[in-house]
C-alpha positions as semicolon CSV with decimal commas, in nm:
position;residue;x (nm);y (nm);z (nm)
1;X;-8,477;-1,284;-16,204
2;X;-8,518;-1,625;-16,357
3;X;-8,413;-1,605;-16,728
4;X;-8,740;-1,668;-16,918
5;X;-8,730;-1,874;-17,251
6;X;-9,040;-1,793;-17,430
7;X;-9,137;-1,990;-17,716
8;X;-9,514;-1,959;-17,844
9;X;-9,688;-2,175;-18,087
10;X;-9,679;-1,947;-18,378
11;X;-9,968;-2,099;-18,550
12;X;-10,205;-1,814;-18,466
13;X;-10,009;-1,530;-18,656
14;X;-10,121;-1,473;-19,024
15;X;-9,847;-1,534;-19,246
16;X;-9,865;-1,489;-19,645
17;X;-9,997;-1,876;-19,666
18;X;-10,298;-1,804;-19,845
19;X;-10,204;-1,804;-20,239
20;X;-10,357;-1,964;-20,535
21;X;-10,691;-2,002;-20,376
22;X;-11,007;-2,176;-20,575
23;X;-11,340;-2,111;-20,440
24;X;-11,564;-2,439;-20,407
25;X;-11,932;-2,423;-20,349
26;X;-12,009;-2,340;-19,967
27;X;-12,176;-2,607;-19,733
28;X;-12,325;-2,393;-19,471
29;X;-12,369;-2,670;-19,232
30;X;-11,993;-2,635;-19,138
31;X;-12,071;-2,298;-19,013
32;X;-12,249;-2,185;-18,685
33;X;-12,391;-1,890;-18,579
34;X;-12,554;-2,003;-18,327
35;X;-12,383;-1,772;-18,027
36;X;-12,267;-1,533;-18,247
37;X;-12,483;-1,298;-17,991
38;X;-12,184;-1,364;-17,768
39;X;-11,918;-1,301;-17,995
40;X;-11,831;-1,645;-18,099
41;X;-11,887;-1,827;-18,430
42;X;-11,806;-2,236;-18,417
43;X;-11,674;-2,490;-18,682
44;X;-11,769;-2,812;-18,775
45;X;-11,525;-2,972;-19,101
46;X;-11,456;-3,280;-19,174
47;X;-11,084;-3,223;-19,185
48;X;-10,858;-3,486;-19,396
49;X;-10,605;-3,641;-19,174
50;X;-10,332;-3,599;-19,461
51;X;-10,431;-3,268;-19,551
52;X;-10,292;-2,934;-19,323
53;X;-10,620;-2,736;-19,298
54;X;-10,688;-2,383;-19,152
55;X;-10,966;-2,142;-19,079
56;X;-10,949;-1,769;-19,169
57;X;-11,131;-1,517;-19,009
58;X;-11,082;-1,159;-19,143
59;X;-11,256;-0,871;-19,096
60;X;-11,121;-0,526;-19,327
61;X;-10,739;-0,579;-19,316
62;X;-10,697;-0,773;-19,003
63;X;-10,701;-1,154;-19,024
64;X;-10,667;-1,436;-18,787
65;X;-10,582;-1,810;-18,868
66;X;-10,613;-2,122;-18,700
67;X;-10,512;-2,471;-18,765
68;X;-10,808;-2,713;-18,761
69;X;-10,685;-3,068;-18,645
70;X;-10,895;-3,442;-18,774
71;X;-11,113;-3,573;-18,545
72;X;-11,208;-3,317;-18,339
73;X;-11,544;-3,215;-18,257
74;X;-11,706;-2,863;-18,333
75;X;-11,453;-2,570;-18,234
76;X;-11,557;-2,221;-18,134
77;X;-11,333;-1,906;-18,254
78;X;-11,374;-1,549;-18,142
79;X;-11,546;-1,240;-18,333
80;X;-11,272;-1,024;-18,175
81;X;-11,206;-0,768;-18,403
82;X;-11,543;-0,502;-18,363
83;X;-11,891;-0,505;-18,487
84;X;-11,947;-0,568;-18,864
85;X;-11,937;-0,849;-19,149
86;X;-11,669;-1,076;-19,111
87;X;-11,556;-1,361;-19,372
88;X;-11,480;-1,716;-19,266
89;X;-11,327;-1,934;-19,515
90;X;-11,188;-2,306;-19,407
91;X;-10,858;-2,364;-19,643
92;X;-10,682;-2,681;-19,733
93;X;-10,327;-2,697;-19,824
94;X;-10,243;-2,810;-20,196
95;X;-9,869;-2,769;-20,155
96;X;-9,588;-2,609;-19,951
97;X;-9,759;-2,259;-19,876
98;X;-10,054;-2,268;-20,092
99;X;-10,405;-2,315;-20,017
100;X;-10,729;-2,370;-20,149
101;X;-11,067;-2,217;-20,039
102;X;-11,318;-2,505;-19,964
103;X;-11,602;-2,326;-19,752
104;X;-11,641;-1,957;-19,746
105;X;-11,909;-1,747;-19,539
106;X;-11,982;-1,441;-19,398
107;X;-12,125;-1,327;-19,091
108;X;-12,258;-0,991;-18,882
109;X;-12,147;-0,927;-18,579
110;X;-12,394;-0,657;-18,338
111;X;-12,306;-0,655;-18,040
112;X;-12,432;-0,411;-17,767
113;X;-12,108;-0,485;-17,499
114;X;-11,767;-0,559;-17,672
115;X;-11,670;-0,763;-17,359
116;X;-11,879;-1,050;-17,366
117;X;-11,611;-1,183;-17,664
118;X;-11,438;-1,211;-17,405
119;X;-11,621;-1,489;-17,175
120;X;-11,620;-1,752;-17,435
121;X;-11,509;-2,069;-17,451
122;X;-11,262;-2,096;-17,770
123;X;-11,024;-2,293;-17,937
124;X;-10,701;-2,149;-17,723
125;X;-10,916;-2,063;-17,446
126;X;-11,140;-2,399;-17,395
127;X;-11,327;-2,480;-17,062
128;X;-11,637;-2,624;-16,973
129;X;-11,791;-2,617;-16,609
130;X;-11,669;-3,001;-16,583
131;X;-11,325;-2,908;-16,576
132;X;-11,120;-2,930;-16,288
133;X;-10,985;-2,579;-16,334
134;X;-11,325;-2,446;-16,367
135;X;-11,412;-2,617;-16,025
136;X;-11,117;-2,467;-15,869
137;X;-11,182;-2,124;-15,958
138;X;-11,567;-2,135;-15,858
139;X;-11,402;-2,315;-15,503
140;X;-11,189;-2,038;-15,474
141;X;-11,421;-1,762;-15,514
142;X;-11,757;-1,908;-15,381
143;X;-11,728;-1,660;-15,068
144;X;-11,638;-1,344;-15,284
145;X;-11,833;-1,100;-15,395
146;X;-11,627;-0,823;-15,617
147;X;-11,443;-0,905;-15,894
148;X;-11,083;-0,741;-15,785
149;X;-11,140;-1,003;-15,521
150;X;-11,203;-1,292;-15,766
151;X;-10,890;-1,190;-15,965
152;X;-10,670;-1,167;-15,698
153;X;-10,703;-1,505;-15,534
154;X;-10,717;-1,703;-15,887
155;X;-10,372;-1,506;-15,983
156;X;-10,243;-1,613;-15,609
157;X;-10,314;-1,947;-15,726
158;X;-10,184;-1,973;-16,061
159;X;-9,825;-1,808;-16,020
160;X;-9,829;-2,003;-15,685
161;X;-9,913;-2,368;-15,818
162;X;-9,775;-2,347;-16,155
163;X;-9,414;-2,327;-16,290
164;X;-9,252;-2,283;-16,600
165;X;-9,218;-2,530;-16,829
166;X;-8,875;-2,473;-16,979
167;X;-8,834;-2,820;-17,179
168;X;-9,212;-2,828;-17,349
169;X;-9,061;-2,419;-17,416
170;X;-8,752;-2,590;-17,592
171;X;-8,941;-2,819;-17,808
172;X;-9,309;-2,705;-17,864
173;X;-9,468;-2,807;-18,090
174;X;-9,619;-2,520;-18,389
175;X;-10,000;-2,637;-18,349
176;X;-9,940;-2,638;-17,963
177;X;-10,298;-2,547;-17,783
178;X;-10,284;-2,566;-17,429
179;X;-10,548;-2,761;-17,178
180;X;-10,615;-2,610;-16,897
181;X;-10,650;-2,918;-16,695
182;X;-10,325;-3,074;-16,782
183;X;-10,199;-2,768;-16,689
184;X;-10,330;-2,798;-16,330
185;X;-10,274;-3,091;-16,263
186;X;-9,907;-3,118;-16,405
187;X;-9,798;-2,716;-16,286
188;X;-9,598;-2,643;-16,513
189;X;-9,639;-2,486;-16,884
190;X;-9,544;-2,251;-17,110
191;X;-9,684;-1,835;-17,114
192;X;-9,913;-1,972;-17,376
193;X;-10,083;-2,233;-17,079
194;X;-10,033;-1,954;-16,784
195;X;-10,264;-1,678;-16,953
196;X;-10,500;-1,964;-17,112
197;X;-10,601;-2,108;-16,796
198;X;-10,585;-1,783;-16,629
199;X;-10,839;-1,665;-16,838
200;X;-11,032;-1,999;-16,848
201;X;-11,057;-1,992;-16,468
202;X;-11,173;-1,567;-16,468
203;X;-11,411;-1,657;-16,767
204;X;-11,572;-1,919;-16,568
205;X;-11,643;-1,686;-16,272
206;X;-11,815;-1,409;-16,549
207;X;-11,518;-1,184;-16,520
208;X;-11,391;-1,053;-16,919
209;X;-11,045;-1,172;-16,971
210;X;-10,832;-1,187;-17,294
211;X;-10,546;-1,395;-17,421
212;X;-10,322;-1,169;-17,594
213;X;-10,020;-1,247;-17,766
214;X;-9,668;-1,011;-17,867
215;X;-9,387;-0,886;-17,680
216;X;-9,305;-0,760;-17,348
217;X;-8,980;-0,610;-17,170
218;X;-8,995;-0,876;-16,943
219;X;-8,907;-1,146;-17,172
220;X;-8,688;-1,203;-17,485
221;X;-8,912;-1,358;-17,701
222;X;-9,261;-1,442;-17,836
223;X;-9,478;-1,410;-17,560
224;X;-9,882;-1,479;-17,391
225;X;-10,046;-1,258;-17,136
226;X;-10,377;-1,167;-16,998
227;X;-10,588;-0,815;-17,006
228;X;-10,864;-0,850;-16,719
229;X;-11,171;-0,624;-16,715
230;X;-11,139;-0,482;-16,328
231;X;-11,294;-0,169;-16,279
232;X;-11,445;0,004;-16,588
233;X;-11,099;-0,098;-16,778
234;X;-10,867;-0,352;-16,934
235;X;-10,566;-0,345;-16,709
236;X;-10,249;-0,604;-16,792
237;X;-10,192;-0,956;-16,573
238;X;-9,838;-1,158;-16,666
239;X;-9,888;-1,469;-16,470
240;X;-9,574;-1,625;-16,634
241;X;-9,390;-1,335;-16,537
242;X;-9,487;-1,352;-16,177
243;X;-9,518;-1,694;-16,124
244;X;-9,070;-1,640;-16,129
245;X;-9,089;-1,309;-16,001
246;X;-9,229;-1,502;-15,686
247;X;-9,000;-1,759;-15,711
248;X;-8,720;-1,547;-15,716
249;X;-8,820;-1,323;-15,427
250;X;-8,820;-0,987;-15,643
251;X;-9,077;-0,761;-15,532
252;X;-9,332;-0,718;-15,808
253;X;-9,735;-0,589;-15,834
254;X;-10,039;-0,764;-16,018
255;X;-10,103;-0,504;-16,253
256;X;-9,836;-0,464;-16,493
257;X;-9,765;-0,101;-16,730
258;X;-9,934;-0,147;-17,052
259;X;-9,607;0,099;-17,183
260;X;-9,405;-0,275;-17,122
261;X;-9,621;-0,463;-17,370
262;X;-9,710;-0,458;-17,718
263;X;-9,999;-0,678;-17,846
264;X;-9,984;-0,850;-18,164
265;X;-10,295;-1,095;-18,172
266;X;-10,606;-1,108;-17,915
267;X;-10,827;-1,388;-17,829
């Protein structure tokens, strides 16, 4: 088997940044809550282009961060982590690892079906029905009608068309988000581009797919994989895995053991 060299953009994994925090006056117009009846809050800051700046999400003891980049439009980030209030603070750096609070909310999240989180267009997950990926996975299942069928043909395509990407792996990059459409139309990326257009393309076609992020027995390091919702449960998908599997000629199935994986983060 092709030796695998897994480097993910670490960015997404709370570290102890957060210290010596001041809390300024909330604006609420950098919030909205306008789909949060999907699962999805969005972001709107005017970041400084000198200053690192990050969004918190935490909800009890978990916590998720993401880096906010200048010049960017609005961003959507997943309400991932279970019904209830959730707090959403934007931070700017002051120096080294310390950060300041400058807009902190909170919001509800009721939801009636967990899974529809998972359908979202988010930062690390980002389509819209203009993409060429998008187009390609409604081509490829326009004449299918279950969703085991829909899965199988856009995996068939994916570890089929793209390959690994082992020199972006040696020098990514730590605010690395992957595009789906550079993706297609280069073939090649990292696990972190396999499993987000993977689950760009199965989002587009209404099937509930998650990013997830942690280890595996299959590689050595950091990794990115998929959980697709295929008959009344989450069952595992390594595209990255398979897509040298298949180069290699090993035998190997779609659905992997979820004994093989441990998750550490879930988008």
């Amino acid at each position: 088997m092709r030796k695998f060299i897994l480097f993910i953009a670490v960015l997404l994994i709370v570290s102890p940044l957060f210290n010596g925090t001041t809390v300024q006056a909330a604006a609420s117009s950098w919030l909205n809550e306008s789909e949060i009846n999907k699962g999805v809050i969005s972001v709107d800051y005017d970041v400084k282009a000198t200053v690192k700046t990050k969004l918190l999400i935490v909800k009890g003891q978990d916590k998720y961060s993401y880096n906010l980049s200048s010049g960017k439009q609005a961003e959507s980030f997943p309400l991932q982590l279970g019904n209830g209030e959730y707090t959403v603070s934007v931070l700017e750096q002051v120096s080294g690892d310390k950060y300041q609070v400058v807009n902190k909310d909170t919001v509800t999240l009721k939801l009636s079906d967990s899974k529809m989180v998972y359908l979202n267009s988010v930062q690390n997950v980002k389509w819209n029905d203009s993409d060429q990926a998008v187009h390609k996975a409604k081509e490829l299942t326009k004449n299918l009608n279950s969703d085991a069928d829909k899965v199988k043909v856009i995996y068939n395509y994916v570890i089929s068309n793209i390959k690994y990407d082992d020199n972006l792996a040696a020098n990514v990059s730590t605010d690395y988000l992957p595009e789906i459409d550079h993706t297609l139309s280069s073939k090649k990326d990292i696990c972190y581009g396999y499993s987000a257009l993977f689950a760009a393309m199965l989002r587009s076609v209404d099937i509930p797919t998650k990013l997830v992020m942690g280890t595996s027995n299959y590689v050595k390091s950091y990794h990115s994989w998929n959980e697709v919702y295929l008959n009344n449960k989450w069952v595992i998908v390594d595209t990255t895995v398979d897509a040298g599997l298949k180069d290699s000629k090993t035998a190997f199935t779609m659905i992997k053991e979820a004994s093989k994986y441990s998750v550490s983060k879930t988008y």
